[in-house]
N, CA, C and O atoms as a Maestro MAE file, in Angstrom:
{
 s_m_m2io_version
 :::
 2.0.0
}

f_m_ct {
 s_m_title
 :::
 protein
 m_atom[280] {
  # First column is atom index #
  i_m_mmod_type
  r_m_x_coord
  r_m_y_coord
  r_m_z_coord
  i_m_residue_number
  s_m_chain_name
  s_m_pdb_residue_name
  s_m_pdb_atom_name
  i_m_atomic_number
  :::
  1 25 96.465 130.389 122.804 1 A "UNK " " N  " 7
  2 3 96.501 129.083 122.171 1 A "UNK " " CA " 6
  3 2 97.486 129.131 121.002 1 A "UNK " " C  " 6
  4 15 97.476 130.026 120.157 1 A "UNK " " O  " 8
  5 25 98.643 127.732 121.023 2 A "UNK " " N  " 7
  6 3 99.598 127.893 119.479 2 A "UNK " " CA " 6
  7 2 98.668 127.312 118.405 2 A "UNK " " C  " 6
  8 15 97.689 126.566 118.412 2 A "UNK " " O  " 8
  9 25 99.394 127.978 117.465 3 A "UNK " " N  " 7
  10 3 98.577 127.363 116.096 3 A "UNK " " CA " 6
  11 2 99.968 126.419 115.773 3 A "UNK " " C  " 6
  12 15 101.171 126.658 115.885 3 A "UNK " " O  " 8
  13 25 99.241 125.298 115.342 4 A "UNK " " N  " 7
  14 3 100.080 124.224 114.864 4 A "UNK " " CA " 6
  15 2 100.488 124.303 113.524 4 A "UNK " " C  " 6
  16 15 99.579 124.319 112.694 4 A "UNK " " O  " 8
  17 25 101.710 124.360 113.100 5 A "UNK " " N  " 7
  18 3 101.944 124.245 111.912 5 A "UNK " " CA " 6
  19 2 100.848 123.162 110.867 5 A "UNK " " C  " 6
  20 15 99.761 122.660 111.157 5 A "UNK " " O  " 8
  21 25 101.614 123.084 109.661 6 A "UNK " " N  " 7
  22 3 100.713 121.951 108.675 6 A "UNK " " CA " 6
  23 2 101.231 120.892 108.849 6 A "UNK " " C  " 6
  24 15 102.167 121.002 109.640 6 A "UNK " " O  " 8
  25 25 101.006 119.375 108.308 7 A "UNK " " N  " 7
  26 3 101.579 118.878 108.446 7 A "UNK " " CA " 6
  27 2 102.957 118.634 107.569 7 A "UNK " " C  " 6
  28 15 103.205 119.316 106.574 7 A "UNK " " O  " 8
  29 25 103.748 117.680 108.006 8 A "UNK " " N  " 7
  30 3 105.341 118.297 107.152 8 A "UNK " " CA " 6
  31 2 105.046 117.132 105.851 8 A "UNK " " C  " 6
  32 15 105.337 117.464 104.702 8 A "UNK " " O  " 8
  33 25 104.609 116.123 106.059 9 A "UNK " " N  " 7
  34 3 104.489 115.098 104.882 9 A "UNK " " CA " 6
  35 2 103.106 115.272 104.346 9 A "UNK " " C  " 6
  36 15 102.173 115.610 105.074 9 A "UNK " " O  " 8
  37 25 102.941 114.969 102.687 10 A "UNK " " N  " 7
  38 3 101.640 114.766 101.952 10 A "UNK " " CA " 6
  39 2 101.302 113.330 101.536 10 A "UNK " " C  " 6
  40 15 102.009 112.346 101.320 10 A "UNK " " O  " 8
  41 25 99.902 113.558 101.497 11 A "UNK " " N  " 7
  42 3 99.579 112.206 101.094 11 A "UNK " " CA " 6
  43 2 99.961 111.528 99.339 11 A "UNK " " C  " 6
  44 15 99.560 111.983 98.268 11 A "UNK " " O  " 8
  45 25 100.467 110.846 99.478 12 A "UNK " " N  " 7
  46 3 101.194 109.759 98.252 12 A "UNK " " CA " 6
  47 2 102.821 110.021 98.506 12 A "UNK " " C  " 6
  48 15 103.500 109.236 97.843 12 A "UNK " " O  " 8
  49 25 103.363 110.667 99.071 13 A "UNK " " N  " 7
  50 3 104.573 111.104 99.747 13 A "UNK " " CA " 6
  51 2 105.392 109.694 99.778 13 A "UNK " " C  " 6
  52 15 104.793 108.880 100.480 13 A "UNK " " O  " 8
  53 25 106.418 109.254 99.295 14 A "UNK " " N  " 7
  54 3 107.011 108.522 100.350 14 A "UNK " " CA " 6
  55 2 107.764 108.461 101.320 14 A "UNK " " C  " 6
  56 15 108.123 109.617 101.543 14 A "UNK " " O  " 8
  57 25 108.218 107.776 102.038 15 A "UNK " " N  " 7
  58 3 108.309 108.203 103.824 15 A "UNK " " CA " 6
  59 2 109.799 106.928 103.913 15 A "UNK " " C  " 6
  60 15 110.135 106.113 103.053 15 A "UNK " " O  " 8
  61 25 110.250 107.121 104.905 16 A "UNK " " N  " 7
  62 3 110.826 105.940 105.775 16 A "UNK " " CA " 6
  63 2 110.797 105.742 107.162 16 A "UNK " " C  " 6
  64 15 110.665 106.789 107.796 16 A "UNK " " O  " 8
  65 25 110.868 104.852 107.735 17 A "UNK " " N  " 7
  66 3 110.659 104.806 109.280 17 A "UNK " " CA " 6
  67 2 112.243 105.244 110.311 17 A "UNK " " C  " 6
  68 15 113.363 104.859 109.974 17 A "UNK " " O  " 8
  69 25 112.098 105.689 110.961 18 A "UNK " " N  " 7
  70 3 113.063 106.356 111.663 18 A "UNK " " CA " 6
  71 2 113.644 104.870 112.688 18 A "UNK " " C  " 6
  72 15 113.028 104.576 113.713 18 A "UNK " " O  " 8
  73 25 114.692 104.175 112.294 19 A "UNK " " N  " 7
  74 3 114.902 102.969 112.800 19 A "UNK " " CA " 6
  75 2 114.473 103.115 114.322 19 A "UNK " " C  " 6
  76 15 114.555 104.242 114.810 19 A "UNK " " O  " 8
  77 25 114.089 102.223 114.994 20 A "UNK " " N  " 7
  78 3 114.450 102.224 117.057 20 A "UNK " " CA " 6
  79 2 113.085 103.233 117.071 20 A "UNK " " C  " 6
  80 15 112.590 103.069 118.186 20 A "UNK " " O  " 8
  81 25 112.455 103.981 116.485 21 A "UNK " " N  " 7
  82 3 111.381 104.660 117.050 21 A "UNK " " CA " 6
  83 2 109.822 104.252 116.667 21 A "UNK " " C  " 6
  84 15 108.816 104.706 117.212 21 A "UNK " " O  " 8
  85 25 109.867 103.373 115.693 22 A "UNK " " N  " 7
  86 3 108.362 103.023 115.586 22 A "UNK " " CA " 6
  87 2 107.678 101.584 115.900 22 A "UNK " " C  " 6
  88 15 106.651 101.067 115.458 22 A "UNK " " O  " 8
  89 25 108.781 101.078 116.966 23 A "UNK " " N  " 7
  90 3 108.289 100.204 117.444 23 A "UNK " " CA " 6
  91 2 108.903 98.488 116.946 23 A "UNK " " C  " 6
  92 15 108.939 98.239 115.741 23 A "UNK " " O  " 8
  93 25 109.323 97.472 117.902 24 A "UNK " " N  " 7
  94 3 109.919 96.386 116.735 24 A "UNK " " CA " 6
  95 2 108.678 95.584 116.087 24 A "UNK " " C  " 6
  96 15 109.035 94.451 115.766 24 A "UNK " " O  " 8
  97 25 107.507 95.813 115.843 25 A "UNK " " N  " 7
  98 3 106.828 95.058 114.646 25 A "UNK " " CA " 6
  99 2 106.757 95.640 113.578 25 A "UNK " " C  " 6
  100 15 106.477 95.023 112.550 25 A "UNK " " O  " 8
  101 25 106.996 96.957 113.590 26 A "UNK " " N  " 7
  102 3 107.418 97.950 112.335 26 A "UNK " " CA " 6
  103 2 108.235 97.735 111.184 26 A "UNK " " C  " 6
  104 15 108.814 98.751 110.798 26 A "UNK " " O  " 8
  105 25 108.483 96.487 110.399 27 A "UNK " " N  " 7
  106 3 109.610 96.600 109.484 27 A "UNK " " CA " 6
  107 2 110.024 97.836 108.864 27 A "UNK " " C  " 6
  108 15 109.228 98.759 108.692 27 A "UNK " " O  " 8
  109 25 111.743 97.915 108.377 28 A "UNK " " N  " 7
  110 3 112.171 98.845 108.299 28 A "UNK " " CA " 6
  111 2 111.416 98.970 106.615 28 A "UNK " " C  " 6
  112 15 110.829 98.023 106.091 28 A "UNK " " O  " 8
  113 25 111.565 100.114 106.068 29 A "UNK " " N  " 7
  114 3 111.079 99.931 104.679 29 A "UNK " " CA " 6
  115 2 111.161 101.455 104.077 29 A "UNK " " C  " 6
  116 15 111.892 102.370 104.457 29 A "UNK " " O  " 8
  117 25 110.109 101.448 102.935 30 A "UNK " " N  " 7
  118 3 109.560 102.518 102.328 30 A "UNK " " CA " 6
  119 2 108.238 102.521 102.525 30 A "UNK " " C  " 6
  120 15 107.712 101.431 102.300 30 A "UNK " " O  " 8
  121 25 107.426 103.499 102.917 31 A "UNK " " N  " 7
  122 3 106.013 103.384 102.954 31 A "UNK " " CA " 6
  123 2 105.422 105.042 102.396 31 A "UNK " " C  " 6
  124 15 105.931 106.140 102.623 31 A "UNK " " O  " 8
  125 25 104.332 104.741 101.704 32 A "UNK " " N  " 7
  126 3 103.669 105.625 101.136 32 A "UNK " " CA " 6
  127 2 102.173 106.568 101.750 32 A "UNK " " C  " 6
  128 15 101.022 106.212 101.494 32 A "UNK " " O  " 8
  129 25 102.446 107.502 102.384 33 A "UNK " " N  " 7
  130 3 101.656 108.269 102.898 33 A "UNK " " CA " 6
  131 2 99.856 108.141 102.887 33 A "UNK " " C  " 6
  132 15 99.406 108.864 101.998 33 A "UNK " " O  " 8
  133 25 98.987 107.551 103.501 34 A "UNK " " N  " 7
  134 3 97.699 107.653 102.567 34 A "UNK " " CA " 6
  135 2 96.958 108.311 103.215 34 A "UNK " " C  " 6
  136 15 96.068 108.846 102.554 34 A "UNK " " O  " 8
  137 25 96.952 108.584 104.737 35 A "UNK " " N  " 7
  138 3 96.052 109.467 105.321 35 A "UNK " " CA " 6
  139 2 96.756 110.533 106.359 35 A "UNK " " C  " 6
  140 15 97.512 110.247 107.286 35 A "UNK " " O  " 8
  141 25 96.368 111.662 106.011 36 A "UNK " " N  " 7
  142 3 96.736 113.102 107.032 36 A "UNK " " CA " 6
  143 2 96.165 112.189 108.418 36 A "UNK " " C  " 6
  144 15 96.127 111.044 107.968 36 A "UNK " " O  " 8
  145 25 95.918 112.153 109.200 37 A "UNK " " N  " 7
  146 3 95.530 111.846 110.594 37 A "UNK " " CA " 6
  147 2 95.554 113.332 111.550 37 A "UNK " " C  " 6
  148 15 96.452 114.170 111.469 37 A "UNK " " O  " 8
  149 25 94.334 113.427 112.470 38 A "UNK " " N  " 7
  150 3 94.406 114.224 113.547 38 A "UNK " " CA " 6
  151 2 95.785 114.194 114.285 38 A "UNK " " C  " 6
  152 15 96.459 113.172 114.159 38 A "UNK " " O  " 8
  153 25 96.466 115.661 115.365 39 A "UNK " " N  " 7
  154 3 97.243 116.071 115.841 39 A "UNK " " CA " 6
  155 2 96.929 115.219 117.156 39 A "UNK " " C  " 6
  156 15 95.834 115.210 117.718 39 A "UNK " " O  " 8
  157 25 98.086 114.488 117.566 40 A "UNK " " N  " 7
  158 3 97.731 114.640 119.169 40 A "UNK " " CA " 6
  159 2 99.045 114.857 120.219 40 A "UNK " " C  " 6
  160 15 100.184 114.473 119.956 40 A "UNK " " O  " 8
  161 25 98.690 115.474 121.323 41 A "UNK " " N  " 7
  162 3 100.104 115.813 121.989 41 A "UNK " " CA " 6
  163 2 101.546 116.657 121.347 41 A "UNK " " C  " 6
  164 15 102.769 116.551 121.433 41 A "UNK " " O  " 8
  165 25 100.377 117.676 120.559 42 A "UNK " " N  " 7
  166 3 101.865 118.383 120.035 42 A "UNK " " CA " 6
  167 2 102.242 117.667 118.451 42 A "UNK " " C  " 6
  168 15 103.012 118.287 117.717 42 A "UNK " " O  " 8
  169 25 101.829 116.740 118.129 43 A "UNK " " N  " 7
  170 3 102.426 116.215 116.935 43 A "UNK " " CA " 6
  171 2 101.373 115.889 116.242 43 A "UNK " " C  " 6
  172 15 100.322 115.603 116.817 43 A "UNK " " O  " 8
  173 25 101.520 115.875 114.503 44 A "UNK " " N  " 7
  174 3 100.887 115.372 113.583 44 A "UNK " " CA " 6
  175 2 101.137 113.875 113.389 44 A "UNK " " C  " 6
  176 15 102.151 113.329 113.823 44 A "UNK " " O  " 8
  177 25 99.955 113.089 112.569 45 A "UNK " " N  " 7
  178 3 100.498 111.568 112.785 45 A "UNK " " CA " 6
  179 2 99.440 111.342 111.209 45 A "UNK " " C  " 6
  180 15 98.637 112.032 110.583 45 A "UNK " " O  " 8
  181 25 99.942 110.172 111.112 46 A "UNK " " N  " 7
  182 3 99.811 109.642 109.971 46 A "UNK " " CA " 6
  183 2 99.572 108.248 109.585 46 A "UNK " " C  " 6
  184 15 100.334 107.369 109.986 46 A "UNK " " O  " 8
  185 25 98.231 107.897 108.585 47 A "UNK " " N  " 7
  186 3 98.239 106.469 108.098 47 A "UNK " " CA " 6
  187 2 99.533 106.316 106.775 47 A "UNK " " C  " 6
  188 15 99.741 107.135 105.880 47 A "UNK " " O  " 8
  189 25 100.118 105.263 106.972 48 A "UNK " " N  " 7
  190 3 100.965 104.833 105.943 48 A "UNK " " CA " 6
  191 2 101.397 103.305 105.455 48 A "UNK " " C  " 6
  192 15 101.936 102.534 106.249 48 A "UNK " " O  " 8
  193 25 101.175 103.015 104.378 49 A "UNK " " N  " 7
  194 3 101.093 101.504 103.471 49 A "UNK " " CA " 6
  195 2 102.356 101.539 102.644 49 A "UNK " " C  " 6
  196 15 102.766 102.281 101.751 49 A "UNK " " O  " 8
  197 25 102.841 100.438 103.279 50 A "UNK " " N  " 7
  198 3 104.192 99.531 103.080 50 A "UNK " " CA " 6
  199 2 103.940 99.250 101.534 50 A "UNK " " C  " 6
  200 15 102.966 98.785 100.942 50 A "UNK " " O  " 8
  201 25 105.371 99.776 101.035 51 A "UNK " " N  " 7
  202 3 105.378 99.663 99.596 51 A "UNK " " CA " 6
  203 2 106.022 97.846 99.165 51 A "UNK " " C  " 6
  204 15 106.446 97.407 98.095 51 A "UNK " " O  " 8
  205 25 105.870 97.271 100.312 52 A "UNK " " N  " 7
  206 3 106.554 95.957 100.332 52 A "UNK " " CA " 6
  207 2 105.455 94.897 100.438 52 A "UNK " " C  " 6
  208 15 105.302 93.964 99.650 52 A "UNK " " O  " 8
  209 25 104.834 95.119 101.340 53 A "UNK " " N  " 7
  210 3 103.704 93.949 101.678 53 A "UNK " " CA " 6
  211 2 102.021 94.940 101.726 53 A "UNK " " C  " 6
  212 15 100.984 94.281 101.660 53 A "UNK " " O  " 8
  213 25 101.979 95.785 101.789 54 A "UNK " " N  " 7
  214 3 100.679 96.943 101.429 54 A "UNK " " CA " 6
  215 2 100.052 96.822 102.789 54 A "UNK " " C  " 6
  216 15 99.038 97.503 102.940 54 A "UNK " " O  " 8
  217 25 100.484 96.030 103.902 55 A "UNK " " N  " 7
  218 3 99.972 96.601 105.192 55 A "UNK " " CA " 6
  219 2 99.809 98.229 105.641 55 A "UNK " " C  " 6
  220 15 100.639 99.129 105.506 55 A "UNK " " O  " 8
  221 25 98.977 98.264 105.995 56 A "UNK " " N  " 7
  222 3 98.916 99.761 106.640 56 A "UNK " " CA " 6
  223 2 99.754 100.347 108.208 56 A "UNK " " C  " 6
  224 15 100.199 99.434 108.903 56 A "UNK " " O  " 8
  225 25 99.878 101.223 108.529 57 A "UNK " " N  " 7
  226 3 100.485 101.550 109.867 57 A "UNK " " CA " 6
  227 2 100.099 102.840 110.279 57 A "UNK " " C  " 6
  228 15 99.846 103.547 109.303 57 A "UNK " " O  " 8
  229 25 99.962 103.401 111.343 58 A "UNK " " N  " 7
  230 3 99.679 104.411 111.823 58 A "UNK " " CA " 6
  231 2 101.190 104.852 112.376 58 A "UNK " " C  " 6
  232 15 101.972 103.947 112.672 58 A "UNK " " O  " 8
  233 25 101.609 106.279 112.518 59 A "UNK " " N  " 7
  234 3 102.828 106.761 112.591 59 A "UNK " " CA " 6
  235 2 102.979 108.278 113.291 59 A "UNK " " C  " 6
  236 15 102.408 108.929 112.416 59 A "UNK " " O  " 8
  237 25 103.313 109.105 114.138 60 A "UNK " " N  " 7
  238 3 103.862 110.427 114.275 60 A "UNK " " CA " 6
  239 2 104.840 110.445 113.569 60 A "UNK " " C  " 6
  240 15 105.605 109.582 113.138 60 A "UNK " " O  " 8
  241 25 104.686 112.416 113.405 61 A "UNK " " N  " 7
  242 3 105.655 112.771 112.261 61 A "UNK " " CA " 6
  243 2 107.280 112.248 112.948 61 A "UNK " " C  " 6
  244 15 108.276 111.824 112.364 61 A "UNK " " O  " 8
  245 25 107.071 112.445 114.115 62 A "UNK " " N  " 7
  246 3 108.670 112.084 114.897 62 A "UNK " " CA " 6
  247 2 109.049 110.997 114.454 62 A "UNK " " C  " 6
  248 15 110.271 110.900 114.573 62 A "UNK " " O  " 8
  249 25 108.286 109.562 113.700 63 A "UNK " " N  " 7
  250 3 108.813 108.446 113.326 63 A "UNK " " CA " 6
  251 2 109.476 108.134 111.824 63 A "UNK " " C  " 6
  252 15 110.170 107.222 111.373 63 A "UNK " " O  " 8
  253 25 108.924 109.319 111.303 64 A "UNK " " N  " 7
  254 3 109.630 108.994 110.191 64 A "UNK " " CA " 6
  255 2 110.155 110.288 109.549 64 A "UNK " " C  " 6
  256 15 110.155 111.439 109.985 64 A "UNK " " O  " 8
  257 25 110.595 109.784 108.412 65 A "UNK " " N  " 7
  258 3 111.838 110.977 107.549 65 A "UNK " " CA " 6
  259 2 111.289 110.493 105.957 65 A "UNK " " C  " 6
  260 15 110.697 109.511 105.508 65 A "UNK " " O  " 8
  261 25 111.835 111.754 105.402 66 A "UNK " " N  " 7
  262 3 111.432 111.701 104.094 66 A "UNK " " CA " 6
  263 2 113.152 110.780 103.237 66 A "UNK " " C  " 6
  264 15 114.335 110.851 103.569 66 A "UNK " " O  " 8
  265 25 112.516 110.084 102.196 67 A "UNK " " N  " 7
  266 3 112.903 109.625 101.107 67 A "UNK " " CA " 6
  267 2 112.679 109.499 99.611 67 A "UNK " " C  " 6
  268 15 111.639 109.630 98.966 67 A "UNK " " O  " 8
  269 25 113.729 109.254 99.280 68 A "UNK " " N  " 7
  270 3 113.285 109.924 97.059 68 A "UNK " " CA " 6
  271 2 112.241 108.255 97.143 68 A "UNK " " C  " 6
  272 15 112.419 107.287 97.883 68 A "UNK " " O  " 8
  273 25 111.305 108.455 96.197 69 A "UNK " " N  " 7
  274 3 110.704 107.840 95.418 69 A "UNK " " CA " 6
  275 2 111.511 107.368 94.506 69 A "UNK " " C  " 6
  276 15 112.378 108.072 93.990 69 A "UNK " " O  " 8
  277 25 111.279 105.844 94.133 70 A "UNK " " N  " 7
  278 3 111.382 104.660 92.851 70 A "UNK " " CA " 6
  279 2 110.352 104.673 91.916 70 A "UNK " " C  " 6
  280 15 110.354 103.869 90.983 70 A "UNK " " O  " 8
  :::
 }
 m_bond[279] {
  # First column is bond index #
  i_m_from
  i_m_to
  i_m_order
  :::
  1 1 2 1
  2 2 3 1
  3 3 4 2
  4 3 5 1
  5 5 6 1
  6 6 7 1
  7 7 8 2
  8 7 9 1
  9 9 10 1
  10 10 11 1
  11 11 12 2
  12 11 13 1
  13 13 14 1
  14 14 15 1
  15 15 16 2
  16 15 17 1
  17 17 18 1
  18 18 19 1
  19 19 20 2
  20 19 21 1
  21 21 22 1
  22 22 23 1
  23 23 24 2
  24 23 25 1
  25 25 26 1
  26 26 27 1
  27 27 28 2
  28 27 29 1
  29 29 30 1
  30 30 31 1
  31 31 32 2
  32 31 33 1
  33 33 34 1
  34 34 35 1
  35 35 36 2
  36 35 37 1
  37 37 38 1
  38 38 39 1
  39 39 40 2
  40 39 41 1
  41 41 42 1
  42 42 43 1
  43 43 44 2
  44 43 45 1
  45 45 46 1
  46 46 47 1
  47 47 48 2
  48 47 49 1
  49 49 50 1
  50 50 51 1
  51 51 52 2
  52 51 53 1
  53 53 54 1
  54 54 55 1
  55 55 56 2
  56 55 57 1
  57 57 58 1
  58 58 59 1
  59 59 60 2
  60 59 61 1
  61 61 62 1
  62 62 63 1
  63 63 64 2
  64 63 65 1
  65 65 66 1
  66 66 67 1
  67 67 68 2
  68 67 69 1
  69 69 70 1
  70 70 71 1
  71 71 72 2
  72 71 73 1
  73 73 74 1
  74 74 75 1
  75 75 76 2
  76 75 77 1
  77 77 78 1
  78 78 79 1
  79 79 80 2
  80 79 81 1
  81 81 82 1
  82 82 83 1
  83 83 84 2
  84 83 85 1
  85 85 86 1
  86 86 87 1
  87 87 88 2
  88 87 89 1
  89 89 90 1
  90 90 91 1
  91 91 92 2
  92 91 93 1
  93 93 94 1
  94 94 95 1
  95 95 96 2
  96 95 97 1
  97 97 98 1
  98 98 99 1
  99 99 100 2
  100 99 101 1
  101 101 102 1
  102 102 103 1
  103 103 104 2
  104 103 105 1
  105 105 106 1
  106 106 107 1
  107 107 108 2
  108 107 109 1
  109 109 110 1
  110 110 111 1
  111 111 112 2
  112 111 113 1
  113 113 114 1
  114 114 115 1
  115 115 116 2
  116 115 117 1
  117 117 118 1
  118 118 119 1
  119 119 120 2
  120 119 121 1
  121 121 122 1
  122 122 123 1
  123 123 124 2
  124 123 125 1
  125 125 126 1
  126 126 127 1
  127 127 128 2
  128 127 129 1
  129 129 130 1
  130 130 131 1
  131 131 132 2
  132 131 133 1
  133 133 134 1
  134 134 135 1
  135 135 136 2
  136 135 137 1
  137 137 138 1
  138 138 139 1
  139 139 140 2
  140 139 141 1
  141 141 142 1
  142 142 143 1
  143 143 144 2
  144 143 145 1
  145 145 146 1
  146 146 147 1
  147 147 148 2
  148 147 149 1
  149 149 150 1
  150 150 151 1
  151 151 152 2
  152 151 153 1
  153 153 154 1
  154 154 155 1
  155 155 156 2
  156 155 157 1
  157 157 158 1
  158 158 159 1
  159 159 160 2
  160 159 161 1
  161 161 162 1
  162 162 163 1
  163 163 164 2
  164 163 165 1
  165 165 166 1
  166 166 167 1
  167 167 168 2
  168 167 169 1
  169 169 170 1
  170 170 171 1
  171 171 172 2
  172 171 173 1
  173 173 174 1
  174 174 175 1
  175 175 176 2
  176 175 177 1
  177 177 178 1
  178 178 179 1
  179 179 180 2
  180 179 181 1
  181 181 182 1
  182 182 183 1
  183 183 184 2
  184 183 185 1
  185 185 186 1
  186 186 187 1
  187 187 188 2
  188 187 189 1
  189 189 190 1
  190 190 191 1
  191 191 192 2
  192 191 193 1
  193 193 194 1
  194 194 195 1
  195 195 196 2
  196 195 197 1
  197 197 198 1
  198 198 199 1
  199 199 200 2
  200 199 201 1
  201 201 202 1
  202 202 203 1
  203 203 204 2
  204 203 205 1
  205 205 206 1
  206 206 207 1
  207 207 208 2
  208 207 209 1
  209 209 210 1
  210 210 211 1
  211 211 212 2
  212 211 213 1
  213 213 214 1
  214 214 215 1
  215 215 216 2
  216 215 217 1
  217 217 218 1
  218 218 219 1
  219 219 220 2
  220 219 221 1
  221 221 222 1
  222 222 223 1
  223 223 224 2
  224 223 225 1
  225 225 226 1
  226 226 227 1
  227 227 228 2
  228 227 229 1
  229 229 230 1
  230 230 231 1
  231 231 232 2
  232 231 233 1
  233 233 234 1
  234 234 235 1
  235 235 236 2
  236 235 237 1
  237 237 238 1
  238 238 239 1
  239 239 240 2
  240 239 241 1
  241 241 242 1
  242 242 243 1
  243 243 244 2
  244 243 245 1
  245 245 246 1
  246 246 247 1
  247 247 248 2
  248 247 249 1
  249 249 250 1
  250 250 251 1
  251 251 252 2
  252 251 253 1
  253 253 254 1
  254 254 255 1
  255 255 256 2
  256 255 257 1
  257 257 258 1
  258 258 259 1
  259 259 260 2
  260 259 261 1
  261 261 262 1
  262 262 263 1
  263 263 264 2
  264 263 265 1
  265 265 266 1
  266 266 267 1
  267 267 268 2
  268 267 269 1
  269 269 270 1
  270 270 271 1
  271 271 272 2
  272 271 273 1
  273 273 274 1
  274 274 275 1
  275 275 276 2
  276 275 277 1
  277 277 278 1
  278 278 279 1
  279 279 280 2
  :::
 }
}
């Protein structure tokens, strides 16, 4: 059995969405990390709240990339 790494982002982290991969109701943005989420299929995934409108989103690490904080 592999052991899965950690996950690569922390919670309060901010994030950006990886354009074309998280779907088109996804606005593009900055969003702020709030929950680690269970692994599935090989990947870590993640709750994350839009620093624009404070909606929440669910995410794999494959969807997004890190960005500096404002």
């Amino acid at each position: 059995m592999a052991v899965m790494r950690a996950h690569r982002f922390k919670v309060g982290e901010t994030v950006g969405v990886v354009q074309g991969n998280a779907g088109p109701a996804m606005p593009i943005g900055r969003y702020v990390v709030v929950r680690l989420m269970p692994s599935a299929d090989g990947e870590h995934h993640y709750r994350v709240k839009s620093a624009a409108d404070g909606r929440e989103w669910a995410l794999a690490e494959g969807q997004m990339r890190p960005v500096a904080a404002h």
